[in-house]
Every structure is written in structure tokens, then in C-alpha cells.
C-alpha positions as CSV (number, residue, x, y, z in Angstrom):
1,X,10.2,9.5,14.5
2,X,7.1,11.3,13.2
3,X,3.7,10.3,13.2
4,X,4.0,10.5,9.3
5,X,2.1,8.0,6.9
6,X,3.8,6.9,3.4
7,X,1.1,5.6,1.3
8,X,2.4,4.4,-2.3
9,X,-0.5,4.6,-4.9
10,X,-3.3,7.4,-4.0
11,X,-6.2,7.1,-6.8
12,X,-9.4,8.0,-6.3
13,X,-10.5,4.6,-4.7
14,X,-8.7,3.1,-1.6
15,X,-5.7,5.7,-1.9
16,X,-7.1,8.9,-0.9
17,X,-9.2,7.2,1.8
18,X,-6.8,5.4,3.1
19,X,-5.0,9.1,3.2
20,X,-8.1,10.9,4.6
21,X,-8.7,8.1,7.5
22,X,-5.0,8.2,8.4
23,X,-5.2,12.0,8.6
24,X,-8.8,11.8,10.6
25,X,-6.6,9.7,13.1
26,X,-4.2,12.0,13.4
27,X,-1.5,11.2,11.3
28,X,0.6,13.1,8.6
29,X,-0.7,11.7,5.5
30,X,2.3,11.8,2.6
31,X,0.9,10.7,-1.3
32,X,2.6,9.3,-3.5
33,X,2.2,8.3,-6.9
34,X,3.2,9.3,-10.8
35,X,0.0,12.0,-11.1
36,X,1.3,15.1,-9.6
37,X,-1.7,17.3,-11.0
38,X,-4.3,15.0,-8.8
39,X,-1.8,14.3,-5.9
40,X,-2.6,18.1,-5.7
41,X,-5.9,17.9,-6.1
42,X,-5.9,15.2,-3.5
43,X,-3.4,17.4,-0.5
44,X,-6.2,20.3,-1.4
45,X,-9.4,18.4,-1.0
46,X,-7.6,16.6,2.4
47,X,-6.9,20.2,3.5
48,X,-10.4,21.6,2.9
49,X,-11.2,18.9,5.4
50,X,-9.2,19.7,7.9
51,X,-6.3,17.0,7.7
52,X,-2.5,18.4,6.6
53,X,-1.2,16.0,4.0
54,X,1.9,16.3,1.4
55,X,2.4,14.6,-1.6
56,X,5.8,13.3,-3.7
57,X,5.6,12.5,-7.2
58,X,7.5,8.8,-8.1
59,X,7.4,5.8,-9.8
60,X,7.4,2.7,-7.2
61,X,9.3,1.0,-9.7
62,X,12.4,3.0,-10.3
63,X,14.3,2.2,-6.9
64,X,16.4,5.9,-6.9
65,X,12.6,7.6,-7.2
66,X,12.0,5.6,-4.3
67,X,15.3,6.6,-2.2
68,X,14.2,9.9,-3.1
69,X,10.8,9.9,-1.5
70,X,12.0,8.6,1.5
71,X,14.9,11.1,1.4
72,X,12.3,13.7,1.3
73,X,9.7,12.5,4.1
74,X,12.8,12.2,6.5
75,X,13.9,15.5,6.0
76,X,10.5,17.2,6.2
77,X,8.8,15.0,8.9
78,X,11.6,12.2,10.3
79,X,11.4,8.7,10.0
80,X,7.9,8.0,9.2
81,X,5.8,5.7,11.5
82,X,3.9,4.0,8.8
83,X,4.0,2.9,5.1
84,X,1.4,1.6,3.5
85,X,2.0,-0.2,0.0
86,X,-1.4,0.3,-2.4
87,X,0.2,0.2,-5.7
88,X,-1.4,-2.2,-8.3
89,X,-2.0,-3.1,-12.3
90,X,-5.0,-5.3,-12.2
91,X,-4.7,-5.9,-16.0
92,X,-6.7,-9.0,-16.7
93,X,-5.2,-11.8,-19.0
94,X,-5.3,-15.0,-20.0
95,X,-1.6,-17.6,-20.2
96,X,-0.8,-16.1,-23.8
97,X,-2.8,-13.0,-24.5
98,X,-0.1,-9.9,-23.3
99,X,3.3,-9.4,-24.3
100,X,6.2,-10.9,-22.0
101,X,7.4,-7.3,-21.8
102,X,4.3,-6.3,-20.1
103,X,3.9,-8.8,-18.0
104,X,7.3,-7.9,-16.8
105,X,5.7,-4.5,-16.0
106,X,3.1,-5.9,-13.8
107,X,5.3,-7.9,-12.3
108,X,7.6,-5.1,-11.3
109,X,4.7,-2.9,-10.0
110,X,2.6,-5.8,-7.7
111,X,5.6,-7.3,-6.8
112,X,9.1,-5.9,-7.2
113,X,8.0,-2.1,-5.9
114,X,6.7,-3.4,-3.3
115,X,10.3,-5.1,-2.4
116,X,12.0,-1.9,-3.3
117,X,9.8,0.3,-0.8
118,X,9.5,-2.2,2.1
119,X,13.5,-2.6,2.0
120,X,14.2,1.2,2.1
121,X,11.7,2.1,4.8
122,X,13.1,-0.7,6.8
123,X,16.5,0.7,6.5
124,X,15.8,4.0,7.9
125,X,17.7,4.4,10.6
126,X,15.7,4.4,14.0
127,X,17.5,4.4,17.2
128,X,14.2,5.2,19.2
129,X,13.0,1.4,18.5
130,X,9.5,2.9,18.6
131,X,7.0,0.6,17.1
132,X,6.8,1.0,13.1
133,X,4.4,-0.8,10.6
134,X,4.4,-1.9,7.2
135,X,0.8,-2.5,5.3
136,X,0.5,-4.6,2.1
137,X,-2.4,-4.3,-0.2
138,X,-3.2,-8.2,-1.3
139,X,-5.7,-9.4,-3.5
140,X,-8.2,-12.2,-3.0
141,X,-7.5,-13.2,-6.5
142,X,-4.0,-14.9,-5.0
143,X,-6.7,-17.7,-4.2
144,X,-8.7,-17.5,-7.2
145,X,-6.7,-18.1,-10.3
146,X,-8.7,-18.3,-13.7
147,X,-7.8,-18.9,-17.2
148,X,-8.7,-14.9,-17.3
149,X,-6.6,-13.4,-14.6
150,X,-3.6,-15.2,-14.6
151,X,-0.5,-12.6,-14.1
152,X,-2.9,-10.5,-11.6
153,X,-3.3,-14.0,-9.7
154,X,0.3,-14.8,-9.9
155,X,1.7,-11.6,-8.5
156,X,-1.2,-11.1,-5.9
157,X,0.1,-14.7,-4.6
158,X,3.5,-13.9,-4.9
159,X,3.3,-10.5,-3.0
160,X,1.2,-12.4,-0.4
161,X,4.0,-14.6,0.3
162,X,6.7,-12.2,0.5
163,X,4.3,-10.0,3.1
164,X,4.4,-13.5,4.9
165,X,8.4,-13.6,4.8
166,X,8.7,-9.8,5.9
167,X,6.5,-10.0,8.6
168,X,8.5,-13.4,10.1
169,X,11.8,-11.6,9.4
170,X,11.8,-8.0,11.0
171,X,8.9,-9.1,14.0
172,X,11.7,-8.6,16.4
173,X,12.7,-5.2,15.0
174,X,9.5,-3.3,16.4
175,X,8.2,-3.4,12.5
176,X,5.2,-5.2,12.1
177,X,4.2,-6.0,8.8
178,X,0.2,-6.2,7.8
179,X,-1.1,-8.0,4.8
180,X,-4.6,-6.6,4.0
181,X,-6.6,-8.7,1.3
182,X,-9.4,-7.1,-0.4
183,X,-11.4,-9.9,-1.4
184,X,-14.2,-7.6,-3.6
185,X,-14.2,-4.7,-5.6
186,X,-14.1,-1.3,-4.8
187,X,-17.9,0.4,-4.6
188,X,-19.8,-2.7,-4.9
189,X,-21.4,-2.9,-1.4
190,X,-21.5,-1.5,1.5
191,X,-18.1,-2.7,3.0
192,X,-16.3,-2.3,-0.3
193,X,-16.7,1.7,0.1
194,X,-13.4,2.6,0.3
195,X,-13.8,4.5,3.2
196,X,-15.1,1.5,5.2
197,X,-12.2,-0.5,3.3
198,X,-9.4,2.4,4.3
199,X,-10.8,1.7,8.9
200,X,-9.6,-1.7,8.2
201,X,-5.7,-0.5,7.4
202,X,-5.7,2.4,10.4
203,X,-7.3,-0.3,13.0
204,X,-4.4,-3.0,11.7
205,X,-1.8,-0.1,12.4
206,X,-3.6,0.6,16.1
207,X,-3.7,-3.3,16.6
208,X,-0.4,-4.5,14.9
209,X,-1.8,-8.3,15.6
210,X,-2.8,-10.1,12.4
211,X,0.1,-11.3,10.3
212,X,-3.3,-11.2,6.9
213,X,-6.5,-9.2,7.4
214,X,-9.3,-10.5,4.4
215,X,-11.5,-7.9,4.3
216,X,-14.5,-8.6,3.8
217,X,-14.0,-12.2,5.5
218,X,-16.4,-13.4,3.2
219,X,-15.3,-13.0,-0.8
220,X,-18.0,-10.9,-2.3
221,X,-16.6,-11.0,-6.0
222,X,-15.0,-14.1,-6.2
């Protein structure tokens, strides 16, 4: 097993820090997301720093994308040590002001990619039993549903419970599964940096403990 670190969704925000901490602990960062013209930009600005990183173009939704990426980091690196689930449409809405159809599409990214990644990467096979982990980006507006954020609300709470459920289920298998909820928004104080927000996912890989991290513990947007 390599040291490797799947992270599914690298933007400019939590992403790439959550990369570049990963990488400054020295772990194999892999990116992946749908932008392969800034997942470059991203592997070039992590190896000006120092940090060897690799990206994979795919679509979390689109489950033979995802067989593929994991295909590929196996080959490459082995069976990566870490995944770390980051992918998100925080479209804002209100009960009847999108389409079904696009609810269905937020749906399948918050909730469904994230059962089509976690499934795959706990099917690789690992005879070594060495310790892997699993980390869920959560929302803190799972707790606070409004008449304006109702499908973002709904998924948040229904990814939170399945990180719940995975985390009870596969405990036994050396996989420990992390829920981290971000209860503010990126940039808007001091914790929410996202490079103070990526220490909290490296320290819950180091301390594999707490079944839900809320970071900050104190809402700061809700």
C-alpha cells in the first residue's frame, strides 16, 4: 500500500489545500476533478513547492470514471492509504424553485458520488490490513435547513448519515471513516482559511478517532 492520498474535488478553496497539507505531510497527493487545465495548474504550483502530486481527470458521478481513477492510482502508486471525498454543488434553493432534473444532479454529486467512491476504494484489495481512512466533507447546513437551502440541507444530512453508516460498518476492516463538517464558509475568518480548514483533515487521518469532526466547533455562518 502507498502513502497515496485520493482527494475527489480540488478547486481553489479547500481542494488544493487539502492537497498541499497532505503533500507537506508527506503524502502522495492525487487530484481529481472534471478541470484538467487547473488540475495542472494545481500538480505545477504543488511542485514549485516542493510536494509531488498527480492529477486524474473524472466525473465523481459516472461510476466507470471512477473505476478508472482508482485503476490508475493502483497501478502508478498501489492501493492508496487515504481518500478524501470534497466534492459539492452548494446550489441554493428554495422547495419549488429548480427543476427535478437538477435536483437529481445535486443529489447524485453530494450524495450518490460519494457512495460510488467510498464503495470502490473499499474494495481494493489489501492483504497488508494496514490502517486505511476514508474522509467526508459534511456541511453544517445538515442542521440548519431554511426555506432557502433546501436540497443543499437535504443532501448534506443525507451524506452525514451515510458517513455515520460507513464508519459503523467497515470499523473492523482497519478503515476508518471521518466525517468533517464545515460549519462556515471558506475565507471568512481566520479558521475558515482553507489552509487552517485542510490541518483539520491530515490531523483526523493521524488520529483516526472521531467518528464527526465540526470544524469550527462553533457555527460561524449559521
Amino acid at each position: 500500500m502507498s502513502e497515496s492520498v485520493v482527494i475527489f474535488g480540488v478547486g481553489k478553496g479547500f481542494g488544493f489545500s487539502i492537497a498541499k497539507k497532505f503533500g507537506e505531510a508527506g503524502k502522495t497527493p492525487i487530484l481529481v476533478a472534471r478541470n484538467a487545465d487547473q488540475l495542472k495548474q494545481f500538480v505545477k504550483d504543488l511542485s514549485n513547492d516542493g510536494i509531488k502530486a498527480d492529477f486524474i481527470v473524472a466525473d465523481v458521478t459516472d461510476p466507470t470514471q471512477v473505476t478508472n481513477v482508482f485503476s490508475k492510482v493502483k497501478m502508478a502508486y498501489g492501493i492508496p492509504e487515504t481518500m478524501v471525498y470534497n466534492v459539492g454543488d452548494k446550489t441554493l434553493d428554495t422547495p419549488f424553485s429548480l427543476p427535478l432534473e437538477q435536483i437529481k444532479g445535486i443529489y447524485d454529486t453530494n450524495v450518490f458520488g460519494a457512495i460510488t467512491t467510498t464503495r470502490q476504494f473499499v474494495g481494493l484489495s489489501d492483504d497488508s490490513k494496514l490502517n486505511r481512512n476514508i474522509l467526508i466533507t459534511g456541511g453544517g447546513a445538515a442542521f440548519h435547513p431554511t426555506k432557502d437551502n433546501v436540497t443543499l440541507a437535504a443532501t448534506k444530512a443525507a451524506l452525514s448519515d451515510y458517513a455515520f453508516s460507513l464508519h459503523d460498518a467497515v470499523e473492523d476492516d482497519n478503515i476508518y471513516v471521518g466525517l468533517i463538517t464545515i460549519q462556515g464558509l471558506s475565507g471568512s475568518s481566520e479558521e475558515m482559511q482553507p489552509d487552517n480548514v485542510a490541518k483539520v483533515y491530515v490531523k483526523a487521518a493521524q488520529d483516526r478517532s472521531e467518528r464527526e469532526i465540526k470544524y469550527p466547533a462553533k457555527p460561524s455562518d449559521f
